[in-house]
C-alpha positions in Angstrom: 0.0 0.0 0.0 1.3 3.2 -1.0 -0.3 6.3 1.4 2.3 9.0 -0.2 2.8 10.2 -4.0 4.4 12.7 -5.8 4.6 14.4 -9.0 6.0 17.5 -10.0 4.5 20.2 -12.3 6.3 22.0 -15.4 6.8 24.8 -12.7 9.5 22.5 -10.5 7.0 22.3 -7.7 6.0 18.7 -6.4 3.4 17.9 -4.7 3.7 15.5 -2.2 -0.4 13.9 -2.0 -1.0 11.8 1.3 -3.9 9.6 1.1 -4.2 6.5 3.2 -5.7 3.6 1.5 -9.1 2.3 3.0 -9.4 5.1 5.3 -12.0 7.9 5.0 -9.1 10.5 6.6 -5.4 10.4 6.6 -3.6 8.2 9.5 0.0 7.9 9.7 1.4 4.5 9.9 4.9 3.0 10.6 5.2 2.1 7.0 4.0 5.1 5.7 7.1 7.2 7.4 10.0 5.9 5.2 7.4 6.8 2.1 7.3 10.3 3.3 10.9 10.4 4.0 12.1 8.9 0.6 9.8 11.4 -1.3 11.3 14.8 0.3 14.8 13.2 -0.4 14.1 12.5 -4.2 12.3 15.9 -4.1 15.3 18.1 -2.1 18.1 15.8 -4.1 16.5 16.7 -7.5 17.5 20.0 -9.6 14.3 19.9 -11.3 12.2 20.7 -8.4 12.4 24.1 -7.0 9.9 23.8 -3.9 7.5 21.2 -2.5 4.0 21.0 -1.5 2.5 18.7 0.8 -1.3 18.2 0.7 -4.1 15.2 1.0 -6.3 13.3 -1.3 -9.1 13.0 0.8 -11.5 15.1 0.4 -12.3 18.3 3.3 -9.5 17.0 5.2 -5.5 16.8 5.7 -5.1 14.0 8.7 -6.8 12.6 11.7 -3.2 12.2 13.4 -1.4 8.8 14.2 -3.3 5.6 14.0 -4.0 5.0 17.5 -4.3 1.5 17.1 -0.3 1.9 16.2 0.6 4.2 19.2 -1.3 1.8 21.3 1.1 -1.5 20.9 4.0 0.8 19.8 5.6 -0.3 23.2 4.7 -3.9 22.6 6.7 -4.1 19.0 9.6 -1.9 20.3 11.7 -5.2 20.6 13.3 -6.6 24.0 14.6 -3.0 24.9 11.1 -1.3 24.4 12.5 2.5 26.3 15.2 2.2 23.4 13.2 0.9 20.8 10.4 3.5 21.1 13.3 6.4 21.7 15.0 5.2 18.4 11.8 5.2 16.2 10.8 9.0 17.8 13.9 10.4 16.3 14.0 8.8 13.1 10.6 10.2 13.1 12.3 13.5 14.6 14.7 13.2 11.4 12.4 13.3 8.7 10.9 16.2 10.1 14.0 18.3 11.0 14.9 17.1 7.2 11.8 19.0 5.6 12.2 22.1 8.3 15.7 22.5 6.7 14.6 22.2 3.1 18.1 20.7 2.3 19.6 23.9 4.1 23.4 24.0 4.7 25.2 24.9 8.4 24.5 28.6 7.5 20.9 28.4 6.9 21.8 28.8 2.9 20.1 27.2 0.2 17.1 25.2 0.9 14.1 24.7 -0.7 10.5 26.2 0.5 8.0 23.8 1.4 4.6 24.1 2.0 2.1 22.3 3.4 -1.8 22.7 2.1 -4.4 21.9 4.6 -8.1 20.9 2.8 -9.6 20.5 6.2 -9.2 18.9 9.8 -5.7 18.6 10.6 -5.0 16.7 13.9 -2.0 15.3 15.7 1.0 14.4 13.7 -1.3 16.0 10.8 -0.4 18.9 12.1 3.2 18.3 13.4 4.0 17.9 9.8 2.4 21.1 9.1 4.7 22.9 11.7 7.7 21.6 10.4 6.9 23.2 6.9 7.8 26.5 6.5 4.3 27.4 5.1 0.9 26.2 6.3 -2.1 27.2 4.4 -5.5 25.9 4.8 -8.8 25.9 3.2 -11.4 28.3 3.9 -13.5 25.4 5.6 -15.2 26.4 8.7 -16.0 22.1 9.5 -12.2 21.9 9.7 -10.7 21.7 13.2 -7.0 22.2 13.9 -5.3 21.7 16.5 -3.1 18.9 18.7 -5.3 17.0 21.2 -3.3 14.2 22.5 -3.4 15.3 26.1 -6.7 13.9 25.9 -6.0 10.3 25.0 -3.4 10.3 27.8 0.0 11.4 25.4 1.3 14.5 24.1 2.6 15.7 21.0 5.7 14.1 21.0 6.8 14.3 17.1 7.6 18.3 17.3 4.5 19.6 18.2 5.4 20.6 21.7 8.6 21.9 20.9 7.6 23.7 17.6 4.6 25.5 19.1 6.0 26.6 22.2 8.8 28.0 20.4 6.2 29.6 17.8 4.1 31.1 20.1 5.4 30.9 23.5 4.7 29.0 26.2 1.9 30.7 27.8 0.4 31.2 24.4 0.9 27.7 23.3 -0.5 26.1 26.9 -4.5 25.9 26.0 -3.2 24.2 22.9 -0.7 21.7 24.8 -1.9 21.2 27.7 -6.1 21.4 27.0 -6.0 19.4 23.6 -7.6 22.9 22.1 -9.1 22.8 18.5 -9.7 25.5 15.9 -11.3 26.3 13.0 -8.8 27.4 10.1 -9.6 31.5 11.2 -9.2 31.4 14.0 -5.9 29.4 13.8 -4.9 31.7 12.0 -5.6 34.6 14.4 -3.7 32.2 17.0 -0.5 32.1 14.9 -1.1 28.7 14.6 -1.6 28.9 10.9 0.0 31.1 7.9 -3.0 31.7 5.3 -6.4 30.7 4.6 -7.8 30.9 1.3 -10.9 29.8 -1.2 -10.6 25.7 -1.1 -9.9 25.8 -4.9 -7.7 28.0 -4.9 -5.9 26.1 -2.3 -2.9 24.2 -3.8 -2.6 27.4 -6.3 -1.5 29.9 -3.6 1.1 27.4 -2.1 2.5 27.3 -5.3 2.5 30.4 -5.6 4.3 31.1 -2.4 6.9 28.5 -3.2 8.0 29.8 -6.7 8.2 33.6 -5.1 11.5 32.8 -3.4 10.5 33.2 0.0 12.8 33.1 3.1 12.9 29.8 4.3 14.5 29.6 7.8 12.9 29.1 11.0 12.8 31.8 13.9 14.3 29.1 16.1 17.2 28.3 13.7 18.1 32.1 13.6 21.1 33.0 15.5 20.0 35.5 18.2 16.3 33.6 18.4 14.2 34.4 21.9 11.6 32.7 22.9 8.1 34.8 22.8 7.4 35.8 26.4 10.6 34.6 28.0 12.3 31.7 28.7 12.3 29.9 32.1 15.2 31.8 33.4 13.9 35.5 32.2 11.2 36.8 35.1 8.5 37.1 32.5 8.9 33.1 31.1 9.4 31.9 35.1 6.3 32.9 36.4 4.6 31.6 32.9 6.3 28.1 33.9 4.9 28.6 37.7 1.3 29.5 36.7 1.2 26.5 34.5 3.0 24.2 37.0 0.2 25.2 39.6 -2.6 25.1 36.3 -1.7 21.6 35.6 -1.6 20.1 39.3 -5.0 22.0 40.1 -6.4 20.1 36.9 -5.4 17.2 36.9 -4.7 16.7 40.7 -1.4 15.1 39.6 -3.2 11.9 38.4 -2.4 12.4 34.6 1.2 11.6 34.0 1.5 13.2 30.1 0.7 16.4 31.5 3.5 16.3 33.6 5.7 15.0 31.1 4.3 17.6 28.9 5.0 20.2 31.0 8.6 18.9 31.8 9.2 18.7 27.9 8.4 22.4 27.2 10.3 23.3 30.7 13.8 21.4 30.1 13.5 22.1 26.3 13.2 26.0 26.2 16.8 26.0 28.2 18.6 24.2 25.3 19.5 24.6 21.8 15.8 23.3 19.6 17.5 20.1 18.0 18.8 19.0 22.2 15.0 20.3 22.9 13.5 17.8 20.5 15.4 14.8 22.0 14.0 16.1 25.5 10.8 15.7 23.7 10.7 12.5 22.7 12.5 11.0 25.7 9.2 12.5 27.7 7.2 11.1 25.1 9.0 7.7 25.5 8.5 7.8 29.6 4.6 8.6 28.7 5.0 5.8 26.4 6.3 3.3 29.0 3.8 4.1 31.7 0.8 2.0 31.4 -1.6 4.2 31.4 -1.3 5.7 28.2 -2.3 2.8 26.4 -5.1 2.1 28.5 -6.3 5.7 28.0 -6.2 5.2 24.2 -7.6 1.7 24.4 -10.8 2.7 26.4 -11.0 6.2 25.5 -10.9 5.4 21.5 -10.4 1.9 20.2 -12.9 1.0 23.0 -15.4 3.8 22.5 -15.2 3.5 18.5 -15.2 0.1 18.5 -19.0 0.2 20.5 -20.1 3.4 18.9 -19.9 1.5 15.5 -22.0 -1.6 16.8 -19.2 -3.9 17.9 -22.0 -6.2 20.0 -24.9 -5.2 18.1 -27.2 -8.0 16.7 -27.0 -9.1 13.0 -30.8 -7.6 12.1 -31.6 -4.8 9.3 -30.9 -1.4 10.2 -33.1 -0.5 12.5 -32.7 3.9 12.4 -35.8 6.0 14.6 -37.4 7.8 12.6 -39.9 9.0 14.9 -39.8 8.9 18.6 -42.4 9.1 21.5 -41.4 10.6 24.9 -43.3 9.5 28.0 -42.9 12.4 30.4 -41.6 15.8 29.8 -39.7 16.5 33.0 -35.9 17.1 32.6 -34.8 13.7 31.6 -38.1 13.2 29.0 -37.0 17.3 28.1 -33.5 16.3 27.2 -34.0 13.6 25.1 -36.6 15.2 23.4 -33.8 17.9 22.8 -31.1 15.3 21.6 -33.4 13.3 19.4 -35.0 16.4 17.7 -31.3 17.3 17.6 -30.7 14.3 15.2 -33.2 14.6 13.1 -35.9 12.6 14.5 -39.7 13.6 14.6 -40.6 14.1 18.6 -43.8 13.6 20.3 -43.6 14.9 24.3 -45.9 13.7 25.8 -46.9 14.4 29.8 -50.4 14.5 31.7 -50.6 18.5 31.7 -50.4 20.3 28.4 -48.6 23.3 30.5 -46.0 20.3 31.4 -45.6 19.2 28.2 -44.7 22.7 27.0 -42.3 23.0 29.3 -40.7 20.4 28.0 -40.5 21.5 24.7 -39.5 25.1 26.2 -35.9 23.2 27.1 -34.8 23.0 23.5 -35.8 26.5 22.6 -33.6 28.0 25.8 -31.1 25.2 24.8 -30.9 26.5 21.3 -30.6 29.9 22.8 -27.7 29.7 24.2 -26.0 27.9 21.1 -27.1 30.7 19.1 -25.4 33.2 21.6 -21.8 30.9 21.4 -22.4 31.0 18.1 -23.2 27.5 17.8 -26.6 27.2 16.5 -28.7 29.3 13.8 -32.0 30.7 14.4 -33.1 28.7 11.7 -31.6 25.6 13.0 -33.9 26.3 16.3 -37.0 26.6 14.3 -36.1 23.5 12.2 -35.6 21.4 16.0 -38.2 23.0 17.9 -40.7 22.3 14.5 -39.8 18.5 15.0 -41.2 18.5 18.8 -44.8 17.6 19.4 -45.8 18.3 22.8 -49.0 17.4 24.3 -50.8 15.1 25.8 -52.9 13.2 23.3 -51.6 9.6 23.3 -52.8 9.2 19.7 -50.5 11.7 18.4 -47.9 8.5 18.8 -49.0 6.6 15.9 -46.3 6.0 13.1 -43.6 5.8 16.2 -40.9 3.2 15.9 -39.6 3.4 19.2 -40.9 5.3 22.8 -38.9 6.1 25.3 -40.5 6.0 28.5 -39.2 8.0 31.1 -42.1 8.9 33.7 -41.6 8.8 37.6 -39.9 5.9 38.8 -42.7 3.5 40.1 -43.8 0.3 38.7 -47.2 1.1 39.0 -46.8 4.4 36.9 -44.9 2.9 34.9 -46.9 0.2 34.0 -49.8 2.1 33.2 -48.2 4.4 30.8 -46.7 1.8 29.3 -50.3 -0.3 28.6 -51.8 3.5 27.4 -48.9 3.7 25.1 -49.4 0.1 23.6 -52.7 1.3 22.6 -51.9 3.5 19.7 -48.6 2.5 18.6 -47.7 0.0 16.0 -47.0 -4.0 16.6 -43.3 -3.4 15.5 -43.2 -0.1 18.0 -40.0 -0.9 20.4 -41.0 0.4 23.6 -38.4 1.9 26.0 -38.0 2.6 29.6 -35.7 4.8 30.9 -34.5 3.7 34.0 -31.6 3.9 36.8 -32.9 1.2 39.2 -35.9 -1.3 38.4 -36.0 -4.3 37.3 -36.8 -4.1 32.9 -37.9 -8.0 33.2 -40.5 -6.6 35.7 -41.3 -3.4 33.9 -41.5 -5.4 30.8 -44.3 -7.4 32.3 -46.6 -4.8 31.9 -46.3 -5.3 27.7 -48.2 -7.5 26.0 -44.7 -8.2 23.7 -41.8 -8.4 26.2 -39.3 -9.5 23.4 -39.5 -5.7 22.4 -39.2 -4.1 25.6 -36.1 -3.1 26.7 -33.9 -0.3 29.2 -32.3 2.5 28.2 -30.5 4.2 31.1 -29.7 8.0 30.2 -27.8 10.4 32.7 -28.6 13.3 33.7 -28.1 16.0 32.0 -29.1 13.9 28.9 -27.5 16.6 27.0 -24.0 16.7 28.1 -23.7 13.4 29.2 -21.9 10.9 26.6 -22.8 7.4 27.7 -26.1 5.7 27.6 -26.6 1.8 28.9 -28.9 0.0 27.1 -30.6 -3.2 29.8 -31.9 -6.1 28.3 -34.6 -7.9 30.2 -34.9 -11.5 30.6 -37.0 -11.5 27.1 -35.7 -8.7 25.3 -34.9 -9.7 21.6 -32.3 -9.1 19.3 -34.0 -6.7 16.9 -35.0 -4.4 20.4 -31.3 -4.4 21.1 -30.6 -3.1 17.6 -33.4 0.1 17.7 -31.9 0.9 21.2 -27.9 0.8 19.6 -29.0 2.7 16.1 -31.3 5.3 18.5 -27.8 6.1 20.3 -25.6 6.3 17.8 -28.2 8.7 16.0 -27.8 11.0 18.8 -24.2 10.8 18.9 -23.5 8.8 21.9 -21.7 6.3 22.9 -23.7 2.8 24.4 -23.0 -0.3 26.7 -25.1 -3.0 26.4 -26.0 -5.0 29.4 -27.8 -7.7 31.0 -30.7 -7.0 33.5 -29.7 -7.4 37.3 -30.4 -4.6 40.4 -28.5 -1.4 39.5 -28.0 -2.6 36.2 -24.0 -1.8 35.8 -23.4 1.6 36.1 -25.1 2.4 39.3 -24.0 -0.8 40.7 -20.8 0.7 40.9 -20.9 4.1 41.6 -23.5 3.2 44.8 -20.4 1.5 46.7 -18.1 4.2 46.2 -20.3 6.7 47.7 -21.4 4.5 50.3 -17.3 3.5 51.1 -17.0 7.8 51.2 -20.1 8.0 53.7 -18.6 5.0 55.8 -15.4 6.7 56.2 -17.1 9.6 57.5 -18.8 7.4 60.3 -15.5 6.0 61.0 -14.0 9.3 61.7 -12.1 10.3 58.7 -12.2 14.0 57.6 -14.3 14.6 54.7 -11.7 16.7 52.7 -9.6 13.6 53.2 -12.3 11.5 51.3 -12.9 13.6 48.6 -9.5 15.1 48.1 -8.3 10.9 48.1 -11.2 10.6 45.3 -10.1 13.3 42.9 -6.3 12.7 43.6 -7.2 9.8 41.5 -8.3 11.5 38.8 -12.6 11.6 40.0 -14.3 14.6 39.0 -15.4 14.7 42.0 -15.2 13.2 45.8 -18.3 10.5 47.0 -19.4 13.4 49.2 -19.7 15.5 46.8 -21.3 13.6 44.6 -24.1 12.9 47.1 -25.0 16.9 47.5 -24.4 17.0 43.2 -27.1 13.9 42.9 -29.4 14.5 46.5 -28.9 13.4 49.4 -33.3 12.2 49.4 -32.6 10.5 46.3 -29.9 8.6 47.7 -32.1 7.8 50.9 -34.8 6.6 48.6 -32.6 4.1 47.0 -31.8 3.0 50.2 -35.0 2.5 51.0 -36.1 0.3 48.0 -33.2 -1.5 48.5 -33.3 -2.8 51.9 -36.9 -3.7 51.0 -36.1 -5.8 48.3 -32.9 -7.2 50.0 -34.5 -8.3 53.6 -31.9 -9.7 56.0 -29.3 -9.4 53.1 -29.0 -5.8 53.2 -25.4 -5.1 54.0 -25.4 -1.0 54.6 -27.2 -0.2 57.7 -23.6 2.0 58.4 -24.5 4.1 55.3 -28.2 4.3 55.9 -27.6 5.9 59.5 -25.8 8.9 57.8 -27.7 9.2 54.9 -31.3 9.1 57.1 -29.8 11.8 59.3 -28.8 14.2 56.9 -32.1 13.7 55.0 -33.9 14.4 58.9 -32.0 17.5 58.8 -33.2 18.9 55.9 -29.8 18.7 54.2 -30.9 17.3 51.4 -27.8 18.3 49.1 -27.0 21.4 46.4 -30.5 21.5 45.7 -31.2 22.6 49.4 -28.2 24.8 49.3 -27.5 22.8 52.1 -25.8 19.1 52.1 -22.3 17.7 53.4 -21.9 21.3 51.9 -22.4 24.4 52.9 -23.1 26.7 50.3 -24.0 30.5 49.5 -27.4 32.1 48.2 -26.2 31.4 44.3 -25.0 28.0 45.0 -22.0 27.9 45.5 -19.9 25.4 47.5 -18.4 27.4 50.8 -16.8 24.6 52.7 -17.9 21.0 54.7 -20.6 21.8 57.2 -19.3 21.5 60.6 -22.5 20.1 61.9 -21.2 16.8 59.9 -18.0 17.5 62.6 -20.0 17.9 65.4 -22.3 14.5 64.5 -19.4 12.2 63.8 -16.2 13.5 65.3 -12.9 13.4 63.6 -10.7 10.5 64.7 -7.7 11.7 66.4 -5.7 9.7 63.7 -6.3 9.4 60.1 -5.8 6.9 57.9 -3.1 6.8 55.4 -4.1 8.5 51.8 -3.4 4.8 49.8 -5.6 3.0 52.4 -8.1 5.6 51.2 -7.7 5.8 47.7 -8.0 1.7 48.0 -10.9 1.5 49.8 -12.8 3.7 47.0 -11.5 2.1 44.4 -11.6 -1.6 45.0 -15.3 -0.9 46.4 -16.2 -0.1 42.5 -13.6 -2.5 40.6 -14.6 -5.2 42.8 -18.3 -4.4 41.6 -17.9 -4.2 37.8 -15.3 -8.1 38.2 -18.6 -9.7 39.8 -20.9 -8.2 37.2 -18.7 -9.6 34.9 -18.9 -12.7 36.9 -22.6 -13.0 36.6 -22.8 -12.2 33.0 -24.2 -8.4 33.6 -21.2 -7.4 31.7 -20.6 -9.3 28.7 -18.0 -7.7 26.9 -15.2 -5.8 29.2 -14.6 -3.2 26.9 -18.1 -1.9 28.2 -16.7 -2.3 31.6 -13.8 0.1 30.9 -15.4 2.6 28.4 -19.0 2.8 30.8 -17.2 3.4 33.9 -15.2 6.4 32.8 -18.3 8.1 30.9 -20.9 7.3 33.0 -19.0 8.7 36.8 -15.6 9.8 35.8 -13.8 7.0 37.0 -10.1 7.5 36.5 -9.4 8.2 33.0 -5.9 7.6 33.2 -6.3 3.8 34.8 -8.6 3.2 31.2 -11.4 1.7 33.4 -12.0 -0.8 36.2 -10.8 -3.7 34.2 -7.8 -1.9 33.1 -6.6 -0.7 36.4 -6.9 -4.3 37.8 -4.5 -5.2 34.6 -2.4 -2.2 35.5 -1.6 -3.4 39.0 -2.1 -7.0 38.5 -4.1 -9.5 39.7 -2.2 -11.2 42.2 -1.7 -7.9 43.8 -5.7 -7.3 43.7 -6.0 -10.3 45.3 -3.5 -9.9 47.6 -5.0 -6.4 48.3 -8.5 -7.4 49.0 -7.9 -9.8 51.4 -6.2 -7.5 53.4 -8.8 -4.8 52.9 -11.4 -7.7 53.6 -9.7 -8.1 57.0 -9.4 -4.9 58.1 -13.0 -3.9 56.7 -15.6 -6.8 56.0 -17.0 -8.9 53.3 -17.6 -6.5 50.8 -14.1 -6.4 49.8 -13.4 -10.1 49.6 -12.2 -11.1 46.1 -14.5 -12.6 43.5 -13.7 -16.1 43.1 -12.8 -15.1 39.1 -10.2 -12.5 40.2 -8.8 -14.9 42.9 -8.8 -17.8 39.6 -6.8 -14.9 37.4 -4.5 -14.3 40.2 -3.5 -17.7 40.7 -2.9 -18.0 36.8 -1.5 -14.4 36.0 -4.1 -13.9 33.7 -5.1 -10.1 32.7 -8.5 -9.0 31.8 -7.7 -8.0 28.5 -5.7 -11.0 27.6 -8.3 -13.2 28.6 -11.5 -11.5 28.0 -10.8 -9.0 24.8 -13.5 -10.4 22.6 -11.2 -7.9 19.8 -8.2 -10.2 20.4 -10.5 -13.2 20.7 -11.9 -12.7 17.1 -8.2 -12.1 15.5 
């Protein structure tokens, strides 16, 4: 396969065409380097050719960046010495850069040849490290096209020039939203960022970089110029210093330490703007290596995109004909029937809101106009686009206004009774094929679905709140749910753009399952003694959005008490959190019922916001005069959620842990970095785990005593991902 041409016009300019075979957008492969490489040396070496232009043959775009499937097992094919392997392939990646930055330039910057690079659209990653190491970048007037370098947010940083060029290009503290927050931009205003050179008509595109080569232009970089200072000072001038102390204390308060390429990032631009720029780009890509090394970037990568693409595209979805919405009925037009109203109007689908009250059901509607709102003040949204998604929204209360609907998604008060009777109503005017819905965070679906006369088409589908914002969406199949149910619920989500699980019907489902113990572990600590801040500070030091505690004000503290409730009933003798309901019960006696009270574990002020831990939580459950060590705290949170998603697994809930992994960090946040529950356990092993648990299982009680699958895994050194990738499994 050949992803790089060339051919060279009666002018002497060549133009250097990338275009990946079988792929919709440019990805750079290991094979497709020496291509690249070989091209710019026939192209400098030949006499004919007076300038070079690199461009793409796909259509609206230049490159997606590095096929992450490659970066992901570039540590396993580094060879017995991976750190040297992987540090050996950066710089001959490093060389064939520096070799077009030069343009075949002598030791005195004489000579050379220009080379520009023209962008047709999105250019990401190393599609736009190649870009920077041109010494002209021009891009297409195409306001779709985002450019930019987001690796920080798959757990790596630009590690083939990117953070070296654009510090040096812009600064540090100019270049830091781009580095260190993954930021994107549309060609203009890349341009206004200095990111960019030019942007200009689309089909006039590859004219004006030839243009610009044949005029003769001045071809060395800034950085290669003797006398060259850094824009805004480097680490030892008193402007660059405090840049490099503000983003030190920017990075830590982000990421709470818990991300190691921001770190490495931030050590790369730090160490690098002291030296010469070639001694700054080894520093670069020994960084990148330790980032590299350190487990957690390829479990990032794994969960956060071979994962997540991989379900998005229907990687367990049953083999039936497409099964698209195209027209939607929502049962109950509170703020979770509101928002998917909004996101399925959003996508294109006809909407019928439906509630008891027609003032409620306008309401409901009333969320996508003020949602539409404020896109149009961001500049996001069109008034016409608003009057196109509010035009597909019926709201009312007329049941018959459902018929034609291929799917309803029920998502009333939670009560079986209520929700039984909608659901019988709703069967009444809909269609025999009509898949029927129930959105849901805690019953049963096999009991929900007994109130349908056709359970094989009844199924769960779990939103979170705010539907809107929130990327994940588990999909619950009852005991009798069918395959072709299963199919509308994955096309539905992947309509709306997000990204599904698919799991099997048991109390708390998956998601909930988990994130219940890891509050409850937070509120048990508290009854034990242990400061609060210690909790939550424990929590986000491991990359949590936020602490249990705080997540019980965020979620309500009644809510929470009403689960308990339910629970205990349906559990008898078997409930295991009398500890937890003591706290919970008291707080909710109190009237401290969380954010929405402005007053929880919380205290906060008349608009909302958080002031501090209450001290009547203090006064109720003293400190203990000794705390517990942070790890012992950290542990306790996280085994009470891995332990969770390995006995879902264990019972067939889960049946595909790349669910596990990709569910866990959408749905609650849990540690990005680790890639997920499953991951984590891999990253620390499972003899450790087990090792771990019984000692937490001593020191604590049952719930943390390992899963008899875990304890199997330890005993064999098995990893999750060795044993249970259904990916590696079907290769």
């Amino acid at each position: 396969m050949t992803d790089f041409t060339m051919k060279t016009g009666a002018d002497g300019v060549a133009i250097i065409t990338w275009d990946t075979p079988g792929k919709s957008m440019n990805v750079m492969s290991m094979e497709a380097w020496p291509q690249l490489d070989a091209l710019i040396d026939e192209a400098l070496s030949d006499d004919a050719v007076k300038g070079i232009v690199i461009t793409s043959g796909k259509d609206g775009s230049f490159a997606g960046g590095m096929d992450l499937n490659v970066i992901a097992k570039m540590k396993e094919s580094a060879g017995d010495n991976p750190a040297q392997g992987l540090m050996d392939g950066l710089m001959g990646a490093h060389a064939i850069l520096r070799k077009i930055e030069r343009g075949g330039m002598d030791d005195k910057n004489k000579g050379g040849k220009p080379i520009a690079c023209a962008l047709p659209g999105t250019a990401l990653g190393i599609g736009f490290e190649i870009p920077l190491a041109c010494h002209r970048i021009f891009a297409a007037d195409n306001p779709k096209a985002k450019i930019g370098l987001p690796e920080i947010m798959v757990g790596i940083f630009p590690g083939m020039g990117g953070t070296t060029r654009l510090t040096r290009l812009l600064g540090a503290m100019a270049a830091s939203p781009f580095l260190l927050e993954g930021k994107l931009s549309d060609p203009k205003k890349a341009k206004q960022a200095g990111l960019i050179h030019e942007v200009v008509p689309a089909d006039e595109l590859i004219d004006k970089a030839r243009e610009w080569v044949l005029s003769e232009p001045s071809i060395v970089k800034p950085w290669d110029e003797k006398g060259y200072k850094m824009p805004g000072g480097e680490p030892y001038h008193p402007a660059g210093f405090m840049t490099f102390v503000g983003a030190s204390a920017m990075v830590n308060g982000k990421t709470q330490g818990a991300f190691p390429a921001a770190k490495a990032l931030l050590s790369a631009v730090y160490e690098g703007a002291l030296v010469p720029f070639d001694t700054a780009l080894r520093i670069e890509a020994r960084w990148f290596t330790n980032v590299l090394m350190n487990p957690s970037s390829s479990a990032m990568i794994r969960s956060l995109f071979i994962n997540k693409e991989a379900l998005e595209k229907g990687a367990n979805r049953p083999d039936v004909p497409d099964q698209r919405v195209k027209k939607v009925g929502v049962m109950g037009a509170g703020m979770m029937g509101a928002g998917i109203a909004l996101v399925s109007a959003m996508a294109g689908m006809e909407v019928v809101l439906i509630d008891q009250k027609q003032e409620a059901a306008d309401r409901g509607k009333s969320y996508t106009a003020q949602y539409m709102d404020k896109g149009i003040k961001r500049g996001k949204a069109t008034e016409e686009k608003k009057a196109d998604t509010l035009n597909r929204i019926t709201a009312t209360t007329d049941y018959s206004a459902l018929k034609g609907a291929d799917l309803i998604v029920e998502a009333v008060f939670e009560d079986v009774g209520v929700k039984a009777e909608v659901t019988k109503e709703v069967l009444k005017h809909v269609g025999k094929d009509c898949i029927f819905a129930t959105n849901t965070s805690t019953l049963p679906i096999t009991e929900l679905a007994k109130a349908s006369d056709n359970p094989e088409q009844f199924i769960g589908i779990h939103f979170f709140s705010p539907v809107e914002k929130m990327m994940l969406v588990e999909i619950i199949k009852g005991q009798k749910t069918g395959p072709r149910a299963v199919a509308k619920a994955l096309d539905y989500v992947r309509q709306i753009r997000k990204t599904p699980i698919v799991v099997n019907d048991a109390r708390f489902f998956y998601c909930n399952r988990c994130i219940i113990p890891y509050i409850n572990e937070g509120l048990r600590m508290v009854g034990e003694g242990v400061a609060p801040a210690l909790i939550d500070n424990a929590a986000r030091q491991l990359g949590f959005p936020v602490g249990p505690l705080q997540l019980v004000d965020e979620t309500s503290i009644d809510l929470g008490a009403k689960i308990a409730r339910a629970t205990k009933q349906a559990m008898g003798d078997d409930y295991p959190d009398e500890a937890v309901d003591e706290i919970i019960f008291w707080m909710e006696g109190e009237g401290r019922l969380g954010r929405k009270s402005n007053a929880g574990f919380f205290d906060y002020d008349e608009k909302g916001k958080r002031l501090g831990y209450w001290e009547g939580l203090a006064e109720k459950y003293p400190h203990a005069e000794e705390q517990p060590d942070l790890i012992e705290v950290q542990h306790r949170l996280m085994f009470a959620q891995v332990l969770e998603a390995v006995r879902a697994l264990e019972e067939g809930v889960l049946e595909d842990i790349r669910e596990g992994d990709v569910g866990a960090i959408l749905a609650w946040g849990f540690a990005p970095w680790s890639g997920g529950p499953f991951s984590w356990l891999d990253i620390i092993g499972a003899p450790y785990a087990a090792e771990r648990c019984d000692e937490l299982t001593k020191a604590f009680g049952a719930r943390f005593s390992t899963p008899d699958l875990l304890r199997e895994m330890a005993e064999k050194g098995q990893d999750f991902y060795d044993r249970f990738d259904q990916q590696k499994s079907a290769a």
